[in-house]
N, C-alpha and C positions, 0 to 999 in steps of 0.2 A: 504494500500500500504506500501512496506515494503523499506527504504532506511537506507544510513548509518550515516542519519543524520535527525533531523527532517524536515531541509528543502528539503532535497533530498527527504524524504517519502512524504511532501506534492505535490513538483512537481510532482511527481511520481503520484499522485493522480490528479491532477488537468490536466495531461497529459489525462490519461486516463477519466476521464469524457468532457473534452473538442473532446476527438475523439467520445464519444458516442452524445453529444451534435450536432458534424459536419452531422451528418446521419442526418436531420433535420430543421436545422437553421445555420447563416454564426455567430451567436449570440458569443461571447467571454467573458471567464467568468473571474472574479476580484477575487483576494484573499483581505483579508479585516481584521484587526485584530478585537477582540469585547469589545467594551470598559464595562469595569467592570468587567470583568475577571481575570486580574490582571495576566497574564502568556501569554507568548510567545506562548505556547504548544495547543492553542486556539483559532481556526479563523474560518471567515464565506466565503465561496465561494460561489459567483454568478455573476446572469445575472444582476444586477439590477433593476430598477422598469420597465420597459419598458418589459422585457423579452426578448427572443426570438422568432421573425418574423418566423411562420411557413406556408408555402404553399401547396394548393391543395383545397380539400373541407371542410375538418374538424377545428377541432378548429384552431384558426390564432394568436392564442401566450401562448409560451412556459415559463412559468415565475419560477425560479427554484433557489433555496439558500439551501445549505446544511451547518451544525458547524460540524466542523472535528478538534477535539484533535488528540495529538501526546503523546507517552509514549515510553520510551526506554522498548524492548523484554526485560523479566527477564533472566540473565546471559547471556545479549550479550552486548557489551562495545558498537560495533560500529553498532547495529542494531535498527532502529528505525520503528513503525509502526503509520501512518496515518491512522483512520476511521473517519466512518462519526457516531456523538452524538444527532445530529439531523436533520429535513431537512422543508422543503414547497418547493411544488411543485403541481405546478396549470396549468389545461388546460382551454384555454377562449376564448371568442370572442372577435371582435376587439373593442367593446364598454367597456369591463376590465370587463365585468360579468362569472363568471366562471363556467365552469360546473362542472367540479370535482378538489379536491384538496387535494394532500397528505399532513398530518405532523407529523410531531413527534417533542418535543418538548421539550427539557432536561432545559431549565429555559424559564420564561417569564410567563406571569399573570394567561396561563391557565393551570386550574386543571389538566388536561389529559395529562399526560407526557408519555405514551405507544402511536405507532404510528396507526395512523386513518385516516379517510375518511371521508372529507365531501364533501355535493352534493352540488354544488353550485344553484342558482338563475336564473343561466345560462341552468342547467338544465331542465327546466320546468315543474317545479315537482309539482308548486302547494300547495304543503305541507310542512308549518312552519315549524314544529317541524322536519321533515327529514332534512330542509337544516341546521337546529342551532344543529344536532345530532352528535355525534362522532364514525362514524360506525368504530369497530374496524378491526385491519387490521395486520399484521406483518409487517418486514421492508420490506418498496420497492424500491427499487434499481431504480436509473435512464435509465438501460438498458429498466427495465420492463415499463417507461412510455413513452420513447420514443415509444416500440415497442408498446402502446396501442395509443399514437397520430397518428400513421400509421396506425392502424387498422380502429381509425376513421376519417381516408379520407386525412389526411395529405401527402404529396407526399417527399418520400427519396431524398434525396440530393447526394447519395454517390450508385452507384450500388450493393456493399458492404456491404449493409447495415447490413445484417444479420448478416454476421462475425465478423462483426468489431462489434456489439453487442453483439455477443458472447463469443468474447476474451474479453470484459468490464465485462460481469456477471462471468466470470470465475475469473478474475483479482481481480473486487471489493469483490467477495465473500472468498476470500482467506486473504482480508485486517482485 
């Protein structure tokens, strides 16, 4: 997301995943600075430990934290851009066993810093070595999991839904 300040570019961000988040959950997400980082330019948005309450048949919590640095555009004074540098993002049941979980990981203890897929315990897969795996994956955008919580059984909050996830994957994809 692109503003004329970093904190403008983070709202700007944190606007728009809070509307892709709305298509799903009443959940509202925190900005949060991360300690050991040592720069303003570096924070973690989310839902907290609880997640996001989702309804219908499919999975029943949306649990979802992204790190998003800021950097001034090169030769522009007053332009600044927000992304996201990493993220977790879990679909589960209400017991907290999860079936699938995106991440990506730019610090923290594990090896795999490119973003992946793992199957959760939740999934009942049966198979150790799949759920401790790190299927790889590209980056996924919050658009693309909301629209797969729907796909498996979750019920949309917003009539709109599709749109307004559309204008989010066009938006984040441009950050």
């Amino acid at each position: 997301m692109i503003g004329q300040s970093p904190a403008q570019a983070i709202a700007n961000l944190l606007q728009t995943l809070q509307r892709c988040l709305s298509c799903v959950t009443d959940a509202v997400l925190h900005p949060a600075p991360v300690q050991g980082r040592g720069s303003d330019n570096y924070l973690r948005i989310g839902l907290g430990a609880a997640g996001g309450r989702l309804r219908g048949d499919g999975p029943a919590v949306l649990i979802f934290s992204e790190y998003v640095a800021t950097e001034q555009l090169e030769g522009e004074r007053r332009r600044w851009r927000a992304h996201a540098v990493g993220y977790a993002c879990s679909l589960a049941q209400d017991d907290g066993h999860e079936y699938l979980s995106y991440h990506w990981h730019d610090q923290g203890p594990s090896h795999v810093r490119t973003p992946h897929l793992h199957l959760g315990a939740g999934a009942g897969l049966g198979w150790p070595l799949l759920v401790k795996a790190h299927l790889p994956t590209g980056v996924v955008l919050l658009p693309a999991i909301i629209e797969l919580a729907i796909d498996l059984g979750a019920r949309p909050l917003r009539a709109d839904w599709r749109e307004t996830l559309a204008v989010a994957r066009a938006a984040l994809a441009e950050a």
